[in-house]
C-alpha positions as CSV (number, residue, x, y, z in Angstrom):
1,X,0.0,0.0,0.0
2,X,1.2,3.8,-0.5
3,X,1.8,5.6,2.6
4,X,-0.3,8.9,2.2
5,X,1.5,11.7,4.3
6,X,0.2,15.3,4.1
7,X,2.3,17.6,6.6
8,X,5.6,19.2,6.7
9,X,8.4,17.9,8.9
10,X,10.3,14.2,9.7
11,X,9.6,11.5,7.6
12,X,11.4,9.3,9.5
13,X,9.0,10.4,12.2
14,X,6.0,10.4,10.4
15,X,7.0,7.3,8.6
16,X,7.4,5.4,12.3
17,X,4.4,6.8,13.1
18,X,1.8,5.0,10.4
19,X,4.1,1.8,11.1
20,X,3.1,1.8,14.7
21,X,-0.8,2.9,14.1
22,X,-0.7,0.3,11.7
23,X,0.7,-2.1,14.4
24,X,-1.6,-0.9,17.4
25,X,-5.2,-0.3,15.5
26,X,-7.6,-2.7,13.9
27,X,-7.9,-0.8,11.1
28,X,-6.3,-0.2,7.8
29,X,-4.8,3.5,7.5
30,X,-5.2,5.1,3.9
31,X,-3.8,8.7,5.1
32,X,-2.6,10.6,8.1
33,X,-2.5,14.4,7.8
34,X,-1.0,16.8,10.6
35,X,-3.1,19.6,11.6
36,X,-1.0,21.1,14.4
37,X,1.7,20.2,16.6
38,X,0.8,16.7,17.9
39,X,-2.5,16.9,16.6
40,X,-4.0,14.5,13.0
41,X,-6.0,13.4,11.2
42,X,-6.1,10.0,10.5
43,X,-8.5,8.2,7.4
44,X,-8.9,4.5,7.5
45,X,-10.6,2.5,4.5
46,X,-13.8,2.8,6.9
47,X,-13.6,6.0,8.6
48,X,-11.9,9.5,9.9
49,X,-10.7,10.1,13.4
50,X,-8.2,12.7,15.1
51,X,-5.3,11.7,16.8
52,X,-3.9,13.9,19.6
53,X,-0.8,13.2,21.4
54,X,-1.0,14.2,25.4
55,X,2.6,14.6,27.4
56,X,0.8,13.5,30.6
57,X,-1.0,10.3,30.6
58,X,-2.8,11.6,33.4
59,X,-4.1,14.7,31.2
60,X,-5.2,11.9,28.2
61,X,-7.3,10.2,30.9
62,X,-9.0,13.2,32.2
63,X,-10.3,14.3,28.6
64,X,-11.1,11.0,28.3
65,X,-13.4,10.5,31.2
66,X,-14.6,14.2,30.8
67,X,-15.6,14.1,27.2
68,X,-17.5,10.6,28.3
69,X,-18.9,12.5,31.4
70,X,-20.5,15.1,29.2
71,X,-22.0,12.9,26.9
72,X,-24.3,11.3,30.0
73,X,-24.9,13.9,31.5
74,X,-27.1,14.9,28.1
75,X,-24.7,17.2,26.0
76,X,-24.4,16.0,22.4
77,X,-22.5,18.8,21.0
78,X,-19.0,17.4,21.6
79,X,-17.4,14.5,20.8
80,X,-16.0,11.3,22.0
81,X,-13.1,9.5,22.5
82,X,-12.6,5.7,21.1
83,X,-12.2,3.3,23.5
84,X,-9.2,1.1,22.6
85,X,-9.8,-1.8,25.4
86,X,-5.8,-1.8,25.6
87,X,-3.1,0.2,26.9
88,X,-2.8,3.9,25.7
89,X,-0.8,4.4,22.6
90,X,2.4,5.8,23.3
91,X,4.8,7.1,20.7
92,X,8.1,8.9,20.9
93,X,7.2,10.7,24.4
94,X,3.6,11.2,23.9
95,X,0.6,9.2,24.9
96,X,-2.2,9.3,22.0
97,X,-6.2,9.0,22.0
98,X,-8.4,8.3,19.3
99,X,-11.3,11.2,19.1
100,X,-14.4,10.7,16.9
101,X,-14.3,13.0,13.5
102,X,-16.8,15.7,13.1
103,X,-16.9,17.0,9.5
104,X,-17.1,20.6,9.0
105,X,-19.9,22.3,7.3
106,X,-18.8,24.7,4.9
107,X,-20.1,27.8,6.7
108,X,-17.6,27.7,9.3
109,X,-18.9,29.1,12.9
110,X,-17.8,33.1,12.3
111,X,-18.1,35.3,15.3
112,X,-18.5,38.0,12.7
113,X,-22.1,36.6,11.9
114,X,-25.1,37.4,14.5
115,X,-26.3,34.5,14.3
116,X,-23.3,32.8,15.2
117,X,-22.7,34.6,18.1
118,X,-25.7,34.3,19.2
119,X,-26.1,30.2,19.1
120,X,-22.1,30.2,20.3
121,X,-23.4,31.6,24.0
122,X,-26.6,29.7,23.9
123,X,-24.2,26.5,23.4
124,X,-22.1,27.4,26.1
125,X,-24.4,28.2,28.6
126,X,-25.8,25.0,27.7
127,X,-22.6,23.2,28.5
128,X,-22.3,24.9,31.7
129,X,-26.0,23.8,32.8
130,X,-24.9,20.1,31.9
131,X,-21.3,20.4,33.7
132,X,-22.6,22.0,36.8
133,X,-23.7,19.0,38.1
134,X,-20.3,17.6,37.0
135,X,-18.4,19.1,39.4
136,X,-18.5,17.4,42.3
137,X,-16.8,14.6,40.2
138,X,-14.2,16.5,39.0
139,X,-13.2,18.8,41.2
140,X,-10.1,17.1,42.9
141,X,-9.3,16.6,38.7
142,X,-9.1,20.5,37.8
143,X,-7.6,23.3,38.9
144,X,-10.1,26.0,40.3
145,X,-10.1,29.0,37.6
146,X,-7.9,32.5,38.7
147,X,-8.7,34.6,36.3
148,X,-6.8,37.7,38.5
149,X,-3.2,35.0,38.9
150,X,-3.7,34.5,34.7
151,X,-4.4,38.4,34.4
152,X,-1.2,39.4,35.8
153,X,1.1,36.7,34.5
154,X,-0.1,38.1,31.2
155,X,0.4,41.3,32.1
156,X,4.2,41.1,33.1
157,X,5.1,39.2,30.2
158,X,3.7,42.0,28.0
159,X,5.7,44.3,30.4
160,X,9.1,42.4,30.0
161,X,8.0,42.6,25.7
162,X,7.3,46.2,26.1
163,X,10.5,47.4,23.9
164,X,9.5,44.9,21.0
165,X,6.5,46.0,20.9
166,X,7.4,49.4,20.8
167,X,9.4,49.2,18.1
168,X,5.6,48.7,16.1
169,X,3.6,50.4,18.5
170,X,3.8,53.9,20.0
171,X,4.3,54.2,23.3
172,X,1.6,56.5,24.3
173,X,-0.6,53.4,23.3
174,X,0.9,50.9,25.4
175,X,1.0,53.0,28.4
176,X,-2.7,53.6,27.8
177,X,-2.9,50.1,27.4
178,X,-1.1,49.5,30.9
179,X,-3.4,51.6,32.5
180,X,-6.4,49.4,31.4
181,X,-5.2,47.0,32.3
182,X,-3.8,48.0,36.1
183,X,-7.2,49.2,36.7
184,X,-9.3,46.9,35.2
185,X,-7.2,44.2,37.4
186,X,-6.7,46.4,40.7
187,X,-11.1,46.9,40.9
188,X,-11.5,43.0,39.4
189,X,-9.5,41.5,42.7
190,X,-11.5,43.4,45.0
191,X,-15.0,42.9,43.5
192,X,-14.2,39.2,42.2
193,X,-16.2,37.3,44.9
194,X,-19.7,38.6,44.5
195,X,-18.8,36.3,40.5
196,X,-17.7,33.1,42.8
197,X,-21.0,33.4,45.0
198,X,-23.0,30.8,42.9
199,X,-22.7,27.3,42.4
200,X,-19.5,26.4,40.2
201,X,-19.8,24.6,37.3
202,X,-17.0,23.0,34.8
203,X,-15.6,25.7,32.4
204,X,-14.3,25.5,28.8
205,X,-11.3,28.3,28.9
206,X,-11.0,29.0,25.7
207,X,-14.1,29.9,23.8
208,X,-11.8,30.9,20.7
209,X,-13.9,30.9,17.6
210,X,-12.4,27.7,16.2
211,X,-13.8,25.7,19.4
212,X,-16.9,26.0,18.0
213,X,-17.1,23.7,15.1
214,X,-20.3,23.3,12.7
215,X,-21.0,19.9,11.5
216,X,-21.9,19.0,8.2
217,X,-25.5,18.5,9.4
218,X,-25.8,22.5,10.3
219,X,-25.4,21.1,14.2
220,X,-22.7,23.2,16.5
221,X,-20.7,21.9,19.0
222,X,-17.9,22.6,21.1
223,X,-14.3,20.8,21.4
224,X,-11.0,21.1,22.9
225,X,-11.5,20.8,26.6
226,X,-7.8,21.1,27.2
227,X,-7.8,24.3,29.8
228,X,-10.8,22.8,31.8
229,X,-11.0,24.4,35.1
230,X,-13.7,24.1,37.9
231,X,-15.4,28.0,38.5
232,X,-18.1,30.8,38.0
233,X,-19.7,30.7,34.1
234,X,-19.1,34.4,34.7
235,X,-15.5,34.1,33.6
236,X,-16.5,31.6,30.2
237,X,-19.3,34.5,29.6
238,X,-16.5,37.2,29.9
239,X,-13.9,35.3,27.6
240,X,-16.6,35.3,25.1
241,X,-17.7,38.5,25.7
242,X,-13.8,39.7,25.1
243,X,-13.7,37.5,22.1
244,X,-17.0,39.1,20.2
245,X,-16.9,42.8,21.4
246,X,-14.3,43.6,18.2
247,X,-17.4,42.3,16.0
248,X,-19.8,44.3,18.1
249,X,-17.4,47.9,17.3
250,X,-16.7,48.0,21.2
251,X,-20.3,48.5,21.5
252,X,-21.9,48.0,24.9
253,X,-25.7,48.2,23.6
254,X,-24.3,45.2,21.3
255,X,-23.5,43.4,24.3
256,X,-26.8,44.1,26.3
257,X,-28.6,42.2,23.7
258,X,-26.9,38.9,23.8
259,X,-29.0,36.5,25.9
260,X,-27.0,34.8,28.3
261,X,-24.1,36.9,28.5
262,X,-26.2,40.5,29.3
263,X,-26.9,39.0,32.6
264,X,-23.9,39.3,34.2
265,X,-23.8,43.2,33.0
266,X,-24.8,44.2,36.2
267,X,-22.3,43.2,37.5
268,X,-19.4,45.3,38.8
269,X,-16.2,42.9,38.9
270,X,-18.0,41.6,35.4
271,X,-17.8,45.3,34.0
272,X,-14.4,45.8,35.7
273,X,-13.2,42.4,33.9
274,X,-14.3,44.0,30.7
275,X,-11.4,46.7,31.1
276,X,-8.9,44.3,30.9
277,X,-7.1,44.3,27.6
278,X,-6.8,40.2,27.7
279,X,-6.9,39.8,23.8
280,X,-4.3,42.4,23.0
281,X,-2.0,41.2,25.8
282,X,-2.3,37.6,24.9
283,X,-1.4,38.3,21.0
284,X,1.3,40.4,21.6
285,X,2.6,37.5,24.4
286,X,2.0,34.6,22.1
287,X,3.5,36.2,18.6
288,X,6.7,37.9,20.6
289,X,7.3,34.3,22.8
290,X,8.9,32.8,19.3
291,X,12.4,34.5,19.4
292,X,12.4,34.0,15.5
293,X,11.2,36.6,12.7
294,X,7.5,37.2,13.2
295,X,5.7,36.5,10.3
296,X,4.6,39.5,8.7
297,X,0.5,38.7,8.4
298,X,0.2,38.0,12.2
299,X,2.6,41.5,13.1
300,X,-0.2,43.1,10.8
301,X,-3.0,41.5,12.1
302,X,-1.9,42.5,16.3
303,X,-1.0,45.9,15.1
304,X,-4.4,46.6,13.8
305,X,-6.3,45.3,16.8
306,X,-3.7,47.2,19.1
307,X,-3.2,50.5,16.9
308,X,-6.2,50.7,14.8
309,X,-9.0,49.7,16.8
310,X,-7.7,51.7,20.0
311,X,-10.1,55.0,19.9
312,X,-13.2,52.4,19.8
313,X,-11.2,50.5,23.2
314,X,-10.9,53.9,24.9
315,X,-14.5,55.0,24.2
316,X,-15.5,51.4,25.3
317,X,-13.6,52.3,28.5
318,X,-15.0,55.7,29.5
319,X,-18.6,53.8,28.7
320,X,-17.9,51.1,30.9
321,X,-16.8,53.9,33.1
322,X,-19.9,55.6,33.4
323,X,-21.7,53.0,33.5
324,X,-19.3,52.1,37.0
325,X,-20.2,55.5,37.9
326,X,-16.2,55.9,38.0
């Protein structure tokens, strides 16, 4: 049979890699195609699956039982993992599951589209009503969310960037940016309770756009529960919040009509949390933590959310502001 191998990289590796699939599966493997980092796609003659590779057997075993958890508990928009009735796969360092294949629709799930939006927060308020009761199960599994600790790790590695980034953007900015972000933190720490008063439930983490993944059918569910954590939905709600408010043009009235998420509004350490400036912090972090060249689309891409969408931040700010009676 011809070995079918779409990805970049080792062939040796990739080559040892369909010999030992081919050795530990019943099932005869047609093509294997990376899709990132330790992550593939693997077609049989009978059927598609992903293959992801897990450092920490321990962390394989919890998305395993999680994923399985969430399907009793009555949420179908997620998928499973295989069970191999044998010990884990485990290839050069890494310890591999077999998750079921969900073919994409050709709309992909666009938080630039209302409607998207819209069904994205009704999804994940529906997994957090199904993983609330979850908790109990899980909570010596997961670390308990800390939005504040994540906050200010974030912020000091931005700090210790500060001169790269200045080199694109101009100073005045970040400063303004720093500010934000002190007092967005400073107000969040000291209000953050009144969000932890209600019953915890099992949050996502990363409510990224490409988490949410339409089938083929036209249904939408949610995957990659790798940043788990046990905690208020208020911090899930304010991630997504943070993620859509560049579609909404920093408007709050936009926000205030989003079922689900315009709850929380009235809340102050939710409206302080709003302040922060997670997604340009996080960018900035994540394309500066490469010591190599940065590619030129994603340097353009963070400039124009830090430089280009900043007047719409800072009236965003003083609205939030008002609103704070601040």
């Amino acid at each position: 049979m011809n070995i079918n191998i779409k990805r970049g990289g080792d062939d040796y590796f990739f080559n040892r890699l369909f010999s030992y699939l081919t050795s530990e599966l019943d099932v005869e493997i047609k093509e294997i195609t990376q899709l990132r980092g330790n992550v593939y796609l693997v077609e049989t003659v009978k059927t598609r699956f992903i293959l992801k590779g897990y450092k920490d057997l321990r962390k394989l075993k919890v998305q395993e039982a999680f994923t399985s958890s969430l399907r009793k508990s009555g949420f179908h928009h997620s998928y499973r993992f295989y069970n191999q009735n044998k010990d884990p796969l485990y290839f050069q360092g890494s310890y591999y599951g077999c998750i079921e294949y969900i073919d994409h629709h050709e709309n992909r799930f666009d938080y630039g589209v209302k409607a998207d939006r819209e069904k994205g927060v009704e999804l994940l308020n529906s997994f957090h009503d199904h993983t609330s009761v979850l908790v109990p199960s899980y909570a010596a599994m997961l670390p308990k969310t800390d939005l504040a600790k994540k906050w200010r790790h974030r912020k000091t590695e931005f700090t210790k960037n500060l001169s790269r980034v200045n080199f694109y953007v101009e100073k005045a900015i970040t400063d303004e940016l720093l500010e934000w972000a002190d007092f967005s933190l400073r107000n969040f720490v000291n209000l953050k309770n009144e969000l932890e008063a209600g019953p915890p439930t099992i949050l996502h983490g990363d409510v990224a756009h490409h988490n949410f993944l339409r089938s083929k059918e036209g249904k939408l569910h949610l995957i990659d529960f790798d940043l788990i954590s046990s905690g208020s939905r208020a911090y899930d709600m304010l991630q997504y919040a943070n993620r859509i408010l560049p579609f909404l043009d920093w408007q709050f009235e936009s926000l205030e009509k989003i079922n689900h998420l315009n709850k929380w509004l009235d809340s102050d350490a939710f409206l302080y949390g709003l302040l922060y400036p997670a997604d340009i912090l996080r960018e900035w972090n994540r394309l500066l933590r490469d010591r190599s060249q940065t590619h030129p689309y994603s340097l353009a891409t963070i400039v124009e959310m830090t430089v280009g969408q900043f007047q719409q931040r800072k009236q965003f700010q003083e609205e939030v502001k008002t609103r704070l009676n601040y």
